[in-house]
Z-matrix of the N, CA and C atoms (Angstrom, degrees):
N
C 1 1.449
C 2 1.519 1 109.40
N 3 1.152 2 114.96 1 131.40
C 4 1.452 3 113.60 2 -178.94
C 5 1.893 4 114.47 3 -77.35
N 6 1.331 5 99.50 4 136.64
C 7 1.354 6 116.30 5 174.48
C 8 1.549 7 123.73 6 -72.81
N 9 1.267 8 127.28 7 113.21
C 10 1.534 9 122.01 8 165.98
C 11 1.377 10 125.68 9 -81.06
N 12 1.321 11 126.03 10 123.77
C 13 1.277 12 118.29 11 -168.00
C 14 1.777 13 100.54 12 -153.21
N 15 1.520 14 104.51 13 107.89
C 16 1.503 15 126.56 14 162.83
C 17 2.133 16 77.49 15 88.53
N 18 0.939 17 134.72 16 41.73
C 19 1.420 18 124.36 17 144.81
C 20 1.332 19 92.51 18 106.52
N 21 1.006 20 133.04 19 -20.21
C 22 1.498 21 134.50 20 -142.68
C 23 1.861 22 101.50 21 -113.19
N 24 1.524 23 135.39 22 133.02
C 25 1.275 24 133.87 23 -173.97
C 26 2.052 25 97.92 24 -91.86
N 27 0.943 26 89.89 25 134.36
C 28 1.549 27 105.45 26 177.78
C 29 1.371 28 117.19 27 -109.69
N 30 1.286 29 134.33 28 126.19
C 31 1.758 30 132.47 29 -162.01
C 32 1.466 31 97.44 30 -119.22
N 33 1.103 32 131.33 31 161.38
C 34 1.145 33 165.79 32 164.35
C 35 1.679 34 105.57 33 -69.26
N 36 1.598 35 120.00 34 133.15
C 37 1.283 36 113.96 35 154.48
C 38 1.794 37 141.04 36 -49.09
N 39 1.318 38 92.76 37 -15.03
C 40 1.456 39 107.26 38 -171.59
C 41 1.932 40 108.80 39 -109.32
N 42 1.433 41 109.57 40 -7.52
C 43 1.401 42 104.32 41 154.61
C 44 1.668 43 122.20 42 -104.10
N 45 1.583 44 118.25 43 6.29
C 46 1.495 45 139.52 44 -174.40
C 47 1.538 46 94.45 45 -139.52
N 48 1.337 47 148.84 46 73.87
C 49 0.737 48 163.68 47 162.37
C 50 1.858 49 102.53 48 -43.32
N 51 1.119 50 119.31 49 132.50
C 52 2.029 51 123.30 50 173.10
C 53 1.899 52 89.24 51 -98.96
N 54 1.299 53 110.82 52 122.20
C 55 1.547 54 110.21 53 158.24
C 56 1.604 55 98.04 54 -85.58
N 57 1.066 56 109.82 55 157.17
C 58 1.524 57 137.76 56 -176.01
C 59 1.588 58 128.77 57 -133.47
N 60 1.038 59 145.37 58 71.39
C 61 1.335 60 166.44 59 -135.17
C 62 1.998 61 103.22 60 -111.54
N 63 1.205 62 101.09 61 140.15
C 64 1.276 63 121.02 62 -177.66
C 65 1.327 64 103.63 63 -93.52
N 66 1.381 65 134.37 64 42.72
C 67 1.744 66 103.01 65 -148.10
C 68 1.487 67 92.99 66 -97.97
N 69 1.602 68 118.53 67 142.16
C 70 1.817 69 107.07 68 155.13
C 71 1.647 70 106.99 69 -87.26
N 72 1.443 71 90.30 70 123.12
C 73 1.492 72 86.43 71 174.51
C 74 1.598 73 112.13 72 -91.91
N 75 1.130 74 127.88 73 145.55
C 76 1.763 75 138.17 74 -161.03
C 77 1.736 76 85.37 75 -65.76
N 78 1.281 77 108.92 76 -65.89
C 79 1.822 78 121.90 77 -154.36
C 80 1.865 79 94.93 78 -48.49
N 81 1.291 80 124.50 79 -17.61
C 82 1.137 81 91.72 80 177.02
C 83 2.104 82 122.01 81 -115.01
N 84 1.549 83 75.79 82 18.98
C 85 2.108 84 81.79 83 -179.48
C 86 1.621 85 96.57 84 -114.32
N 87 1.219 86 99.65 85 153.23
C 88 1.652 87 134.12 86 176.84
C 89 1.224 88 102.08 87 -40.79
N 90 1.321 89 129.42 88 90.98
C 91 1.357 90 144.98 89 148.64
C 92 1.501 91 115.00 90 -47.75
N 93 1.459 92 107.94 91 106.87
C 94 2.151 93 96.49 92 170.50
C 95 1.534 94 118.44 93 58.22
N 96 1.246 95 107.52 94 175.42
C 97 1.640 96 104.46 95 -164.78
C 98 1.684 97 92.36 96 -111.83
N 99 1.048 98 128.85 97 98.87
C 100 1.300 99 121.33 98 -159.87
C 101 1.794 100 101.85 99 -109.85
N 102 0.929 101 147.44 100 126.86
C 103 1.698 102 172.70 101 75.17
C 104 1.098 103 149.95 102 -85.52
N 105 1.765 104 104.85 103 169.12
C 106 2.374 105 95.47 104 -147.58
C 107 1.625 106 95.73 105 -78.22
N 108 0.974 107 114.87 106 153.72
C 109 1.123 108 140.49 107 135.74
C 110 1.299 109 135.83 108 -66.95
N 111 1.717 110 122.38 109 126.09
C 112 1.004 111 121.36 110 -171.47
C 113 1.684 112 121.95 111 -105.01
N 114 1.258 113 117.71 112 92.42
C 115 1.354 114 110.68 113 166.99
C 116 1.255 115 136.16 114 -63.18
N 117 1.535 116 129.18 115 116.04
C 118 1.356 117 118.24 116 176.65
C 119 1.361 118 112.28 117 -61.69
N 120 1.840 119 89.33 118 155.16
C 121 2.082 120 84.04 119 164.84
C 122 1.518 121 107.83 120 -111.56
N 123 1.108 122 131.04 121 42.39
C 124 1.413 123 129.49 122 152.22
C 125 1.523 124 107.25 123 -123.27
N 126 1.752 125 105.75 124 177.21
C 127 1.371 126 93.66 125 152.10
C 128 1.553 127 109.17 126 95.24
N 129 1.619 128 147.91 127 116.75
C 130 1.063 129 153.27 128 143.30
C 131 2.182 130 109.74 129 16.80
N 132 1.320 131 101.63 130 120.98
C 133 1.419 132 119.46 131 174.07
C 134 1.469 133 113.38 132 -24.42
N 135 1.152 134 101.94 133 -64.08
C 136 1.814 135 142.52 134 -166.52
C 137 1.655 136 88.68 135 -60.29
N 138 1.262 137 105.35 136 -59.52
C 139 1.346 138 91.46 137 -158.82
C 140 1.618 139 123.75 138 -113.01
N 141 1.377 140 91.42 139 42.40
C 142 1.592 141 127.76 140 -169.20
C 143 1.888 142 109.31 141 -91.48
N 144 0.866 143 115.82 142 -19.84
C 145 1.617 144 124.81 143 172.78
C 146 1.516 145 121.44 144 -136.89
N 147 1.679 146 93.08 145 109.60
C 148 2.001 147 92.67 146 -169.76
C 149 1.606 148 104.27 147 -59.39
N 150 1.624 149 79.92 148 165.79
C 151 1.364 150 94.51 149 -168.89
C 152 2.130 151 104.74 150 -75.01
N 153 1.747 152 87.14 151 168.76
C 154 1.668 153 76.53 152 -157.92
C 155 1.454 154 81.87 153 -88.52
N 156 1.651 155 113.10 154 169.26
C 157 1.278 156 138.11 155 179.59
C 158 1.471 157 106.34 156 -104.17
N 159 1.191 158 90.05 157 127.43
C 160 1.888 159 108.50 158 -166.79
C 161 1.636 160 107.15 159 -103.25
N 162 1.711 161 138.39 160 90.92
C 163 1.251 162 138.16 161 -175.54
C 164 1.374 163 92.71 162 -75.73
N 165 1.714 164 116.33 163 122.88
C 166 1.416 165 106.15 164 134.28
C 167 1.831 166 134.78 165 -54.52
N 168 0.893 167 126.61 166 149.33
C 169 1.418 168 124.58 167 -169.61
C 170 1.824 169 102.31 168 -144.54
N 171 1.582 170 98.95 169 126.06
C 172 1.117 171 108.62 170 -153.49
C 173 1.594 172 103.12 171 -56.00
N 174 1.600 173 144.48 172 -167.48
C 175 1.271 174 140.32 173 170.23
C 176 1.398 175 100.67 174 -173.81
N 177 1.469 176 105.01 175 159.86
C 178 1.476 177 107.25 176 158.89
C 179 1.161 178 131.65 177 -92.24
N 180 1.663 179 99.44 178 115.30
C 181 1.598 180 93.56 179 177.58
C 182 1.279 181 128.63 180 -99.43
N 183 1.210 182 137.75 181 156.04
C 184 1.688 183 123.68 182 156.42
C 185 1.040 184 113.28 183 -90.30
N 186 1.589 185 107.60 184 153.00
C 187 1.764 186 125.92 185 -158.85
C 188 1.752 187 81.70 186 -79.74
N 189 1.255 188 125.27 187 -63.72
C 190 1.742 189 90.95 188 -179.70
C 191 1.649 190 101.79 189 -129.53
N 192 1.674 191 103.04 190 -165.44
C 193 1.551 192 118.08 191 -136.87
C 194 1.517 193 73.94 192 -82.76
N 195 0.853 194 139.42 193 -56.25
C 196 1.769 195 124.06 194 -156.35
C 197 1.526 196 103.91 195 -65.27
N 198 0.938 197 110.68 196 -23.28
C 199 1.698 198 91.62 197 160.75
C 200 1.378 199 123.37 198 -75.64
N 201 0.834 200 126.81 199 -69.21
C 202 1.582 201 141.35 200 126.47
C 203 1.764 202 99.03 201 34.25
N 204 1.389 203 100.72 202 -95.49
C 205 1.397 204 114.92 203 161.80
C 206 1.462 205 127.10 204 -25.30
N 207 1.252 206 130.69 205 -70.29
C 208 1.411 207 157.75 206 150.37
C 209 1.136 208 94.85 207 -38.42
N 210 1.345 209 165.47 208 -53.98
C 211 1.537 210 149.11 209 -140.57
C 212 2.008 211 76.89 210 -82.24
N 213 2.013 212 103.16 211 -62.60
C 214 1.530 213 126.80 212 -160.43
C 215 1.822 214 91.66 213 -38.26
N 216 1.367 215 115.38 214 -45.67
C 217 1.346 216 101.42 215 -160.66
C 218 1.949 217 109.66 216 -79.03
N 219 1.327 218 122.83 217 6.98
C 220 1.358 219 100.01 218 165.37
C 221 1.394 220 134.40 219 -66.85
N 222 1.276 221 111.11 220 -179.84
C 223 1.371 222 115.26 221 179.51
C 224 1.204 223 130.19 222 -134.72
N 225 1.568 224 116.49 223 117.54
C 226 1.519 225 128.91 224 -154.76
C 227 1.476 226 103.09 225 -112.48
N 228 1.571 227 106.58 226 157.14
C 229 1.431 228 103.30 227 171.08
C 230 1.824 229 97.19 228 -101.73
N 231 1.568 230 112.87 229 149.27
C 232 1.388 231 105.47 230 -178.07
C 233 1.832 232 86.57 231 -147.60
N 234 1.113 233 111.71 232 174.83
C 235 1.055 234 128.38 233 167.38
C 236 1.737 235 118.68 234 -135.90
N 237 1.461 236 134.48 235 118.70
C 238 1.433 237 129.90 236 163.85
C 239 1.289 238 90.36 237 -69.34
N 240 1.831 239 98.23 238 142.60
C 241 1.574 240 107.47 239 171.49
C 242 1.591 241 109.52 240 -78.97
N 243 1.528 242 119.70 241 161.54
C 244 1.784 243 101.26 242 168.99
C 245 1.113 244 97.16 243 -92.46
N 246 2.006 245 105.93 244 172.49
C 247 1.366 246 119.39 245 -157.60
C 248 1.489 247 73.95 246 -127.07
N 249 1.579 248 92.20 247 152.18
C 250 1.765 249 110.49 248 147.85
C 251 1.309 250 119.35 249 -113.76
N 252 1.594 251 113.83 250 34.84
C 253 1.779 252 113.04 251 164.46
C 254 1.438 253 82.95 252 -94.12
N 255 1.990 254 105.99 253 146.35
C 256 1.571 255 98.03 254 -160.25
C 257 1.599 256 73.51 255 -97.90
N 258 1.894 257 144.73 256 18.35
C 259 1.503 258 110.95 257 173.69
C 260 1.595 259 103.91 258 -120.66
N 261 1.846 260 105.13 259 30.67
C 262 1.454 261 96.09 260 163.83
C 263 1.156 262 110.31 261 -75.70
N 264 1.620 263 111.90 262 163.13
C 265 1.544 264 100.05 263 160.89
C 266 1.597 265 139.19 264 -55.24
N 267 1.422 266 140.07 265 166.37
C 268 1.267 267 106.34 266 -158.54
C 269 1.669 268 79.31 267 -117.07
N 270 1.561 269 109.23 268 -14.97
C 271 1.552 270 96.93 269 176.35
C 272 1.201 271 116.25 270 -162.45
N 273 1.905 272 91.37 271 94.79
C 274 1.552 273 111.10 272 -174.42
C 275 1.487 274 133.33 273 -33.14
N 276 1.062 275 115.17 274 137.34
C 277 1.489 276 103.04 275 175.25
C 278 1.680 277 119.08 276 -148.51
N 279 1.339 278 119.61 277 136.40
C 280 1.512 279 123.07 278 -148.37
C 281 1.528 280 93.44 279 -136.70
N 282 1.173 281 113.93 280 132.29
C 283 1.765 282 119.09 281 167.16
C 284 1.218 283 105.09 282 -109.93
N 285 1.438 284 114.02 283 148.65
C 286 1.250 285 129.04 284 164.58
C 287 2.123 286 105.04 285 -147.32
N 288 1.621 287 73.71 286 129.62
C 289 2.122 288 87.73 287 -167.71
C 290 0.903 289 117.65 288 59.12
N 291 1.710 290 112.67 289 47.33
C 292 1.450 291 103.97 290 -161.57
C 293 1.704 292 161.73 291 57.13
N 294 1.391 293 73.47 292 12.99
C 295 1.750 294 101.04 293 170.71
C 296 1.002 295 120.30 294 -114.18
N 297 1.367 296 125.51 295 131.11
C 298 1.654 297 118.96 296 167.85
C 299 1.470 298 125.04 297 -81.16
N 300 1.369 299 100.49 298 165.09
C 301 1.974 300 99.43 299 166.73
C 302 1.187 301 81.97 300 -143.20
N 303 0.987 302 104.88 301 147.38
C 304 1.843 303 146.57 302 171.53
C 305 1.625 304 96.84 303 -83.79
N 306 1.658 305 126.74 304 146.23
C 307 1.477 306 118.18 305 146.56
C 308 1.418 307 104.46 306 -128.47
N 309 1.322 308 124.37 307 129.49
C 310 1.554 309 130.84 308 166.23
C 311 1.617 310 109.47 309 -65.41
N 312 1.507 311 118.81 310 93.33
C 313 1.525 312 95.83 311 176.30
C 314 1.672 313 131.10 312 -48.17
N 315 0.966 314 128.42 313 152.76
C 316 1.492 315 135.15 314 -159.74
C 317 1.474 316 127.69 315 48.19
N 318 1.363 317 116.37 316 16.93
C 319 1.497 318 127.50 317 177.47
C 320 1.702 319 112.14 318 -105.09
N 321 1.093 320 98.04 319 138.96
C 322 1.445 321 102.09 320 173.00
C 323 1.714 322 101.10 321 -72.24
N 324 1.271 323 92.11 322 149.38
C 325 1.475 324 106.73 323 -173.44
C 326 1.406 325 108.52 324 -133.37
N 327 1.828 326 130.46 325 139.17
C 328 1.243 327 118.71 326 162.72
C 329 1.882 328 102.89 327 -113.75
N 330 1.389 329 101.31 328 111.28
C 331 1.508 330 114.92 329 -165.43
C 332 1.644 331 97.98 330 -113.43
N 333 1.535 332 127.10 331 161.06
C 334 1.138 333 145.60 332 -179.76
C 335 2.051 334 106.41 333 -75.94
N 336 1.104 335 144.95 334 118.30
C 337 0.992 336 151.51 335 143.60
C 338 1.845 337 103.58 336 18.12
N 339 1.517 338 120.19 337 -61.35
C 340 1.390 339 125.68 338 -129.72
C 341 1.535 340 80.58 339 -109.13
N 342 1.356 341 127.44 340 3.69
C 343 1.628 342 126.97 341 152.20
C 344 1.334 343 118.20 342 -86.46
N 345 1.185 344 129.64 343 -38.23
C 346 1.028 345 127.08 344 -168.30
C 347 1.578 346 110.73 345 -87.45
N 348 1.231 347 96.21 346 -8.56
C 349 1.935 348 102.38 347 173.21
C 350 1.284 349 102.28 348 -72.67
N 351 1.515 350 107.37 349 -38.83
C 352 1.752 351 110.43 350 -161.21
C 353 1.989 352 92.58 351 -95.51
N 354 1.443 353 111.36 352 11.26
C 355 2.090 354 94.38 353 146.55
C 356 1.422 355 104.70 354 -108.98
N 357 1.432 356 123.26 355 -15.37
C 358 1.542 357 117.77 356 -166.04
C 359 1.466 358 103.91 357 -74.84
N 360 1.427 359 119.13 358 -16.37
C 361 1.531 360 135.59 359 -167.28
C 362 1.566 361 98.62 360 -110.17
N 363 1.049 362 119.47 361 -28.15
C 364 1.899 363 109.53 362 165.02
C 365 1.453 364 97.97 363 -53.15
N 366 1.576 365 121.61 364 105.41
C 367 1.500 366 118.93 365 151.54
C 368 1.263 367 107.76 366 -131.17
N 369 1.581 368 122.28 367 147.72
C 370 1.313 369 143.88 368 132.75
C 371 1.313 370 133.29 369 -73.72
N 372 1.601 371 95.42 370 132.25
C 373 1.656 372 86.85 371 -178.58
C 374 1.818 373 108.41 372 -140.39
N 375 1.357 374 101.82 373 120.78
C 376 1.569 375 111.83 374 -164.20
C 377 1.671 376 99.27 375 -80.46
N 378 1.401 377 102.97 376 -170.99
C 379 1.722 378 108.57 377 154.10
C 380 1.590 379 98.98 378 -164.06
N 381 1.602 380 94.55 379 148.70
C 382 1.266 381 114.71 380 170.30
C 383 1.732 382 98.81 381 -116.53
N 384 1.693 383 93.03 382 153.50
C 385 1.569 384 112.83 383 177.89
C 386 1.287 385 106.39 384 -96.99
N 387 1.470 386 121.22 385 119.44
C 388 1.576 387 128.44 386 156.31
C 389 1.026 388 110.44 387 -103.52
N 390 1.271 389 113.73 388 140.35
C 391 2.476 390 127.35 389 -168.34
C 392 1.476 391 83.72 390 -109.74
N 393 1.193 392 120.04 391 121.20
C 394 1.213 393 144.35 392 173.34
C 395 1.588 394 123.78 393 -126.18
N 396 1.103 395 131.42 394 154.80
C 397 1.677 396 126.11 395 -179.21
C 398 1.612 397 98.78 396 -104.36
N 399 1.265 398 109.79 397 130.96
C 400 1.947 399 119.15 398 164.49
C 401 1.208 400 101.38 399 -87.70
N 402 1.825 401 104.54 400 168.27
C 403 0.807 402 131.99 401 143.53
C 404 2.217 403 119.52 402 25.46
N 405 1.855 404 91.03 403 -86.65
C 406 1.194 405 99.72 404 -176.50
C 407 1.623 406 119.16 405 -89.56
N 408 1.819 407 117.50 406 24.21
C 409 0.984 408 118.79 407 175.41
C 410 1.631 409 117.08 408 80.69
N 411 1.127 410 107.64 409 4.12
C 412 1.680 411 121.76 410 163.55
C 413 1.079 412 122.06 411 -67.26
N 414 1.455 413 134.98 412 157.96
C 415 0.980 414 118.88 413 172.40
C 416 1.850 415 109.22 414 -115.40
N 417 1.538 416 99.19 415 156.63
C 418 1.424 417 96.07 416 -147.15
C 419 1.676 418 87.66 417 -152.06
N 420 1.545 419 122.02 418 164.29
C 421 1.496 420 123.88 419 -175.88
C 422 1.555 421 89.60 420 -130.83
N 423 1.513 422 104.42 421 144.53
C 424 1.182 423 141.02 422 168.53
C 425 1.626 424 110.91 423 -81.33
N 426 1.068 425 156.38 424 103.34
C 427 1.414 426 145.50 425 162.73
C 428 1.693 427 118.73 426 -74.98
N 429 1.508 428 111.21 427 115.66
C 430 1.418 429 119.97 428 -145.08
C 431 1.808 430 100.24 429 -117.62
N 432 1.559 431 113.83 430 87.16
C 433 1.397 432 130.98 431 174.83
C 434 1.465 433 108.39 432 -49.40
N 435 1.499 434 115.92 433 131.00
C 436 1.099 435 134.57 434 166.61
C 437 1.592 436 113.11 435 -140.99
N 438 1.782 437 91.50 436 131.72
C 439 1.829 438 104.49 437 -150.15
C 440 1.493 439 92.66 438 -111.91
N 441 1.543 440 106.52 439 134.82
C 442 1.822 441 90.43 440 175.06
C 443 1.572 442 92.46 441 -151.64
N 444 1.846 443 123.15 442 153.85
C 445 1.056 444 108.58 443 -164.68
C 446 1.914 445 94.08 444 -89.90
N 447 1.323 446 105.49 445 164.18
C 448 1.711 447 104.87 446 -169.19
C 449 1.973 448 102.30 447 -83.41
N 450 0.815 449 88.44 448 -20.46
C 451 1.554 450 82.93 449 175.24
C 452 2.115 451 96.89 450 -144.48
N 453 0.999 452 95.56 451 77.07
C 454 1.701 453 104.93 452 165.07
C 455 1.838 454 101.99 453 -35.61
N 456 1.646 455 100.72 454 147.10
C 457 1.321 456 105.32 455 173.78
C 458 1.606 457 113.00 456 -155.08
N 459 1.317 458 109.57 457 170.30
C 460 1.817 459 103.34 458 146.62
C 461 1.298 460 130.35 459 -127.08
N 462 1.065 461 92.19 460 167.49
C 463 2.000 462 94.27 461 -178.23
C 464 1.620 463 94.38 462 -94.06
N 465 1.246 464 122.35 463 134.75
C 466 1.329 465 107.31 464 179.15
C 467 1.919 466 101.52 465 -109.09
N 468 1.012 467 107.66 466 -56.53
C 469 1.628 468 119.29 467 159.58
C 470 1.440 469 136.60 468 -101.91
N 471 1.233 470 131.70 469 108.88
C 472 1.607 471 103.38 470 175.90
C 473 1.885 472 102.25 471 -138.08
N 474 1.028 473 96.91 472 133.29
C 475 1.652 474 126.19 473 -159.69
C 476 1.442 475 112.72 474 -60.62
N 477 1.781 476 114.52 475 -14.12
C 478 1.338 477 123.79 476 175.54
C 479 1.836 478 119.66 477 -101.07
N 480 1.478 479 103.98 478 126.68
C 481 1.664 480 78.00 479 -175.62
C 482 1.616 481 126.06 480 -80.36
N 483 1.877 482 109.41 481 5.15
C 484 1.223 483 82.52 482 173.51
C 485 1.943 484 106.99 483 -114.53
N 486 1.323 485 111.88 484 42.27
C 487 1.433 486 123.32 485 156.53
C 488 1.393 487 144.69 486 -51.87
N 489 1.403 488 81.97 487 -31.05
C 490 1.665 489 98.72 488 -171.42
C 491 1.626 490 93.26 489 -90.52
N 492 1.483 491 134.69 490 -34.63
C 493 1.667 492 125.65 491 176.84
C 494 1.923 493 100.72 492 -76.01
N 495 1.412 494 118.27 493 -30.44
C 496 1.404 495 107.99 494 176.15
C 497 1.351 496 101.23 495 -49.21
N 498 1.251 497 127.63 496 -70.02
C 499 1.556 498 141.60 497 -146.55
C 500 1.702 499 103.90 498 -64.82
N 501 1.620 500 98.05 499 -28.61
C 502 1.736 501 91.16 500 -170.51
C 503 2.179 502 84.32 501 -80.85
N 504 0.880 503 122.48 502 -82.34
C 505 1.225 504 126.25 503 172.42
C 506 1.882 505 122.25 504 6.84
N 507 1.413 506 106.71 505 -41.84
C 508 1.243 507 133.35 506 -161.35
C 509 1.339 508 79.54 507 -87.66
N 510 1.473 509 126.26 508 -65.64
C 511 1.466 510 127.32 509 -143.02
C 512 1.730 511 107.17 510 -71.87
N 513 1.553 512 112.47 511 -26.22
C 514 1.566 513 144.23 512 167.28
C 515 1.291 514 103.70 513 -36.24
N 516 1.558 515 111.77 514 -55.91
C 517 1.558 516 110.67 515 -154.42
C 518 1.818 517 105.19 516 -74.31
N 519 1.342 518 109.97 517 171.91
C 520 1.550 519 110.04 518 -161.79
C 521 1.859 520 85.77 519 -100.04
């Protein structure tokens, strides 16, 4: 029976139950390999901005494709977050082998593994210009990568325990 004390009704944990969720949410892990670029200011067009540096980043692989396959075919609950840019899409959609999936933003979803690879791999990547001085006191721009996933999401459940290092792994690559 619940207790009143100073006017106010007080409940018990076990008639207000706290749900508790494992979820990785995307918005807060390392999107892409993101750093500036340095353009010279002398010197041929072409060969005016070094080339970018490509980190391998470790992942899980399976020793062969039918696993591979079989990991792709589970089934996770995820949710796309909604957007308030009014020219995102309002309802993402990603094929893989020629199939589509639909995502309802802000709905829980129970989707196949080998969809949610193909939103963790939707990335954009902008650049901003920083005017900086080199070397010989020139002035010269930095090109400054910014990685964001195109339709942000979460994993809310996924049934494998090593899913949650795939997905960060996935989200790693540029």
């Amino acid at each position: 029976m619940p207790r009143v004390q100073a006017g106010k009704k007080e409940t018990k944990a076990k008639n207000a139950p706290a749900i508790v969720r494992k979820a990785l949410e995307t918005q807060e892990q390392q999107v892409g390999q993101d750093h500036p670029r340095v353009m010279k200011s002398t010197g041929p067009a072409k060969e005016s901005l070094e080339p970018a540096r490509i980190q391998r980043v470790g992942r899980a692989v399976s020793s062969e494709k039918l696993e591979a396959l079989k990991f792709g075919e589970d089934v996770l609950t995820v949710m796309v977050h909604d957007s308030t840019n009014p020219i995102d899409d309002p309802i993402p959609e990603v094929w893989n082998d020629g199939k589509p999936q639909r995502f309802e933003r802000g709905k829980e979803m129970q989707v196949k593994r080998k969809y949610v690879e193909v939103l963790a791999r939707a990335k954009k990547t902008t650049y901003t210009q920083k005017k900086i001085k080199d070397g010989n006191g020139d002035d010269t721009y930095v090109q400054v990568p910014h990685t964001a996933l195109k339709y942000p999401f979460a994993v809310l459940h996924d049934p494998s325990p090593r899913g949650r290092d795939w997905l960060k792994n996935i989200l790693q690559e540029a």
